[in-house]
C-alpha positions as CSV (number, residue, x, y, z in Angstrom):
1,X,-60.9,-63.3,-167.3
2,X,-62.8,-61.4,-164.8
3,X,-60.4,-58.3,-162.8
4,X,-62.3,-59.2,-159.9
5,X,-60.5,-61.9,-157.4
6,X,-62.9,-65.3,-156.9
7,X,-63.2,-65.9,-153.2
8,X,-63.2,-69.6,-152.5
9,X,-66.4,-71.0,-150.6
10,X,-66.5,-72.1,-147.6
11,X,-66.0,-76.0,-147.6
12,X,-69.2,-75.9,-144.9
13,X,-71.4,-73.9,-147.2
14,X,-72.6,-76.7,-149.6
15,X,-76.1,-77.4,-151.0
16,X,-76.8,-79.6,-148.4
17,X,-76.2,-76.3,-145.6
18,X,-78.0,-74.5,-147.0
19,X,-81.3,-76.9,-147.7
20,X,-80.7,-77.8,-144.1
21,X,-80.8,-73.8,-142.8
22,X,-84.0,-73.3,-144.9
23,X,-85.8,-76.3,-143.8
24,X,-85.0,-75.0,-139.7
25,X,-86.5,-71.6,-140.6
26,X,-89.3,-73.0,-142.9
27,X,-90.4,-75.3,-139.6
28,X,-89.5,-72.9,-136.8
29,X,-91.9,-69.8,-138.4
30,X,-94.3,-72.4,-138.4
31,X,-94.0,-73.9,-134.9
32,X,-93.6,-70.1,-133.7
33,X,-97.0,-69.2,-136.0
34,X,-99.1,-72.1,-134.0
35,X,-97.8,-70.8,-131.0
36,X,-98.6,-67.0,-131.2
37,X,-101.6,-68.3,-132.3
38,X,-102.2,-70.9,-129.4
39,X,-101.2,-67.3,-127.2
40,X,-104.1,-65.2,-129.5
41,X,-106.7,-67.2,-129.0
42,X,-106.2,-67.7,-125.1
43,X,-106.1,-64.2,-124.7
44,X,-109.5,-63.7,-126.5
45,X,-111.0,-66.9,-124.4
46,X,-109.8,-64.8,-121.2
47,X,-111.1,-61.5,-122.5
48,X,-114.5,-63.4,-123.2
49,X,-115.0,-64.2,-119.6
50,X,-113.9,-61.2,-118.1
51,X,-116.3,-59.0,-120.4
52,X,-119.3,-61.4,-120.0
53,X,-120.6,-62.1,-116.5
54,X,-123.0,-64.9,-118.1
55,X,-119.7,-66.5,-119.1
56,X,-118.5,-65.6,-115.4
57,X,-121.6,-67.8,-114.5
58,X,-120.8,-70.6,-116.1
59,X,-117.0,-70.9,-116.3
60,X,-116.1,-69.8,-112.6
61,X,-119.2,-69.9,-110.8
62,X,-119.6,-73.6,-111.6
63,X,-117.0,-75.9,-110.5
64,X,-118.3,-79.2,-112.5
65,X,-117.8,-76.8,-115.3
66,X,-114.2,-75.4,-113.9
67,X,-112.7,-78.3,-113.6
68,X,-114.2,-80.0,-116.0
69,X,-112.3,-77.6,-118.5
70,X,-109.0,-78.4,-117.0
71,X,-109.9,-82.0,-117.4
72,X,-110.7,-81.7,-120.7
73,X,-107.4,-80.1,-121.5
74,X,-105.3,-82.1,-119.9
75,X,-107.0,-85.2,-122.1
76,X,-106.1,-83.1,-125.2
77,X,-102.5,-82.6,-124.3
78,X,-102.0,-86.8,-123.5
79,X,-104.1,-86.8,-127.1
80,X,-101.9,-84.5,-128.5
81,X,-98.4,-86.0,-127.6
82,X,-99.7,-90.0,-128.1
83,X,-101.1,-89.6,-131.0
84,X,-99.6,-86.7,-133.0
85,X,-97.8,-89.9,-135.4
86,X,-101.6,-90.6,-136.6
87,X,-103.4,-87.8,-136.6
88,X,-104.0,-85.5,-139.9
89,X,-102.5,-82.2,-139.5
90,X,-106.2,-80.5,-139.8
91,X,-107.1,-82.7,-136.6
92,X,-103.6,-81.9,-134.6
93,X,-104.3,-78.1,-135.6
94,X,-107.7,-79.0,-134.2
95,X,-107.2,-80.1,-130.9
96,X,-104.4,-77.6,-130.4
97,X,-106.5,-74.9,-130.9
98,X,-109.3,-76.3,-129.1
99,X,-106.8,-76.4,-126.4
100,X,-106.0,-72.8,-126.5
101,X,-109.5,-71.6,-126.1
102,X,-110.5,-74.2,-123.0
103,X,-107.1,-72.5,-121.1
104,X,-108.2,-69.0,-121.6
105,X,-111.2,-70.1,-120.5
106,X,-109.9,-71.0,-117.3
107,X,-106.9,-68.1,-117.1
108,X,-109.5,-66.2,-116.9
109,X,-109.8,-66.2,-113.0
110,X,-106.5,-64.3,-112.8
111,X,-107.9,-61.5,-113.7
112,X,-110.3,-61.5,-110.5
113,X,-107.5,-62.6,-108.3
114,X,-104.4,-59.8,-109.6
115,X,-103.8,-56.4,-110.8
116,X,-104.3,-55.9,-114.6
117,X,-100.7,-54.0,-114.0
118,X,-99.3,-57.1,-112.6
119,X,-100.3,-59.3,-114.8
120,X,-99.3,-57.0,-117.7
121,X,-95.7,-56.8,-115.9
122,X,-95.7,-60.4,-115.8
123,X,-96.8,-61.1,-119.0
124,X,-93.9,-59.0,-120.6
125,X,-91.0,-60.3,-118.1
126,X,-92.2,-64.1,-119.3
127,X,-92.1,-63.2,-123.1
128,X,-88.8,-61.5,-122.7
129,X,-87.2,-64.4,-120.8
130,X,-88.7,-66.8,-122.9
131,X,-87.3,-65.2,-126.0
132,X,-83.8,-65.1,-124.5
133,X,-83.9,-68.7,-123.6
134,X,-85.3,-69.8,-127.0
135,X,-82.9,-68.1,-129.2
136,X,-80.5,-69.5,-126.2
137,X,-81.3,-73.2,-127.5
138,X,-81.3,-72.1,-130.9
139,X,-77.9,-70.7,-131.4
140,X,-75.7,-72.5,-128.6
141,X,-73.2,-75.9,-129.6
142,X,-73.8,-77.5,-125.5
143,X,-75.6,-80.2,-125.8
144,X,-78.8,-80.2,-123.5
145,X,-80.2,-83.6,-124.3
146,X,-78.3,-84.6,-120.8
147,X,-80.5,-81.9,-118.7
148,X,-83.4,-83.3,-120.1
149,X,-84.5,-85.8,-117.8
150,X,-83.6,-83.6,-115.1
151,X,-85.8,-81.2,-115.8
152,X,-89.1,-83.4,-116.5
153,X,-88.0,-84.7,-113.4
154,X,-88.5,-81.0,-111.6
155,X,-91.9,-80.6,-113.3
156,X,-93.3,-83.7,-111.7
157,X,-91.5,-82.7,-108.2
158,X,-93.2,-79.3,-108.7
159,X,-96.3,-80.6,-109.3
160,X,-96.0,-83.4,-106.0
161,X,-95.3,-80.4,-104.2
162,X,-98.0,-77.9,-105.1
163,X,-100.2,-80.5,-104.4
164,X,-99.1,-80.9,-101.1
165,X,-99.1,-77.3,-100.6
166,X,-102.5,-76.9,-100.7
167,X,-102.8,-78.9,-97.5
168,X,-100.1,-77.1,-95.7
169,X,-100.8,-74.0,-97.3
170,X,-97.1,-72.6,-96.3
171,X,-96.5,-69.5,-98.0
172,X,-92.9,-69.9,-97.6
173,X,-93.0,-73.4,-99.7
174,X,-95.3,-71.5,-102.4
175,X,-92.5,-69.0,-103.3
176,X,-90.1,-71.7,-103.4
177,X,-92.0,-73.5,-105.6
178,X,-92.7,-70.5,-108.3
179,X,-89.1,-69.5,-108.3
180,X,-88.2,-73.2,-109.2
181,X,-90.8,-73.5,-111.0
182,X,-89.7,-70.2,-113.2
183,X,-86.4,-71.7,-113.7
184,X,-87.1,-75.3,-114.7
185,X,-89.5,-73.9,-117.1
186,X,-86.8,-71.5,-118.8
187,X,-84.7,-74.6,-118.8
188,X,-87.2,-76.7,-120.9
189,X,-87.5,-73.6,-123.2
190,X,-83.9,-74.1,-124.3
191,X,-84.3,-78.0,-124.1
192,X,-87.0,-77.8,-126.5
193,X,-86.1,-75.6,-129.0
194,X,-82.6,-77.3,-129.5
195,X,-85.1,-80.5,-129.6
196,X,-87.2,-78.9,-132.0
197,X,-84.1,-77.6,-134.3
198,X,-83.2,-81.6,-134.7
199,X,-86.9,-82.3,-135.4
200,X,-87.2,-79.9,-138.3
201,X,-84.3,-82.1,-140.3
202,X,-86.0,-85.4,-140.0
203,X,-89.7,-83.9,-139.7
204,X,-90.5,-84.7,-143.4
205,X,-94.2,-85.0,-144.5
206,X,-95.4,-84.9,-140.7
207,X,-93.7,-81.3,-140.3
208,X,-96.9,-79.7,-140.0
209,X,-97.9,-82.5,-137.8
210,X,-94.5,-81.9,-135.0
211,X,-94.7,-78.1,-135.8
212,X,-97.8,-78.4,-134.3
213,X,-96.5,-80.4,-131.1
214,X,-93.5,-78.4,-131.3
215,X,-95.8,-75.6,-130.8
216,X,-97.7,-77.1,-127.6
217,X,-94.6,-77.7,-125.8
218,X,-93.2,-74.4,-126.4
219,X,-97.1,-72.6,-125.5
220,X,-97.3,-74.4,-122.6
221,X,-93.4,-73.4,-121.0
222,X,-94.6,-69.9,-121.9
223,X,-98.1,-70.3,-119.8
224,X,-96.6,-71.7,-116.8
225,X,-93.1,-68.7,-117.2
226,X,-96.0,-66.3,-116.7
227,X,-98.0,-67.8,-114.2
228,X,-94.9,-68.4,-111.8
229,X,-93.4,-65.0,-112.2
230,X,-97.6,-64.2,-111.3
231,X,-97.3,-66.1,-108.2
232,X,-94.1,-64.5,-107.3
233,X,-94.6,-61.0,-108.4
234,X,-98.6,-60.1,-109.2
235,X,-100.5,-57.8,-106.8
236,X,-103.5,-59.4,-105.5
237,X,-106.9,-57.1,-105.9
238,X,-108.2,-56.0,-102.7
């Protein structure tokens, strides 16, 4: 008989807890790996343009080829989210990454419109609140299912409104609309992770597959943190 006292078990920790726990870890290092990644390579695509005045020329000289970019992304990210269910995970991985380069590509013009300080400062406030938010909808028990629609609702009155701005061209309205926009985007951080903590249990042989669109949503809350705090914080070259 052993001298030393057996300590019962939690009735919670069971085979079953712990499977669960490793398979959240196992698809969240994943979903995190495509998004650094996603982050990697539109830094490079940005650093491409700003070190190349023949890629100057093309991407930002050129509007056909400006917006033609963002028109091509925004058909990958429809792509992406409609038909993630059939698509291989080399073709997902694909397209996101595809993705990633065409939006450095067109970040690019921030750095002839702000301060490399500012957009440094901004870079680093978005990762840190970010962070904080994420590990927010990892860890809390509130349910934020019910905030949801709410805030998909926001983006789309952000996105009515910005359009109208550039009629109006109110300063006033602009500010209002980064500062909301900063805040619905934190929100949907938290949403998604605690969306993407469910996912990883039922994921199964497509994990690779919603890591992947996991990894989209979570890239492209990150983008627009930054590019609101930008708006409400970067210095504008001279």
């Amino acid at each position: 008989m052993s001298q030393f006292p057996i300590q019962n078990q939690p009735a919670w920790v069971d085979g079953r807890t712990a499977e669960s726990s490793e398979r959240t870890r196992v698809f969240f290092r994943s979903v995190y790996a495509w998004m650094f990644g996603g982050l990697l390579l539109t830094s490079l695509a940005s650093m491409w343009v700003v070190a190349s005045p023949a890629m100057q020329q093309l991407v930002l000289a050129n509007r056909m080829v400006f917006f033609g970019l963002i028109i091509a992304e925004f058909g990958l990210v429809l792509y992406l989210n409609f038909a993630i269910n059939k698509m291989s995970g080399g073709a997902a991985a694909s397209a996101f990454l595809i993705y990633s380069l065409l939006n450095g590509l067109t970040l690019s013009v921030i750095f002839f419109v702000y301060t490399q300080g500012s957009i440094v400062r901004a870079f680093a406030t978005a990762a840190v609140t970010f962070g904080a938010m994420s590990i927010y909808g990892m860890v809390t028990k509130r349910d934020l299912t019910r905030f949801g629609a709410f805030l998909f609702m926001g983006v789309i009155g952000i996105l009515i409104t910005m359009v109208i701005n550039m009629f109006i061209r109110s300063t006033a309205l602009d500010m209002a609309i980064s500062l909301i926009g900063v805040f619905v985007f934190l929100g949907l951080t938290a949403y998604r992770t605690q969306e993407l903590k469910a996912m990883a249990q039922v994921a199964g042989d497509r994990s690779e597959q919603m890591a992947i669109i996991g990894a989209l949503g979570l890239y492209l809350a990150f983008i627009n943190i930054f590019l609101f705090l930008l708006r409400l914080f970067g210095g504008r070259r001279d």
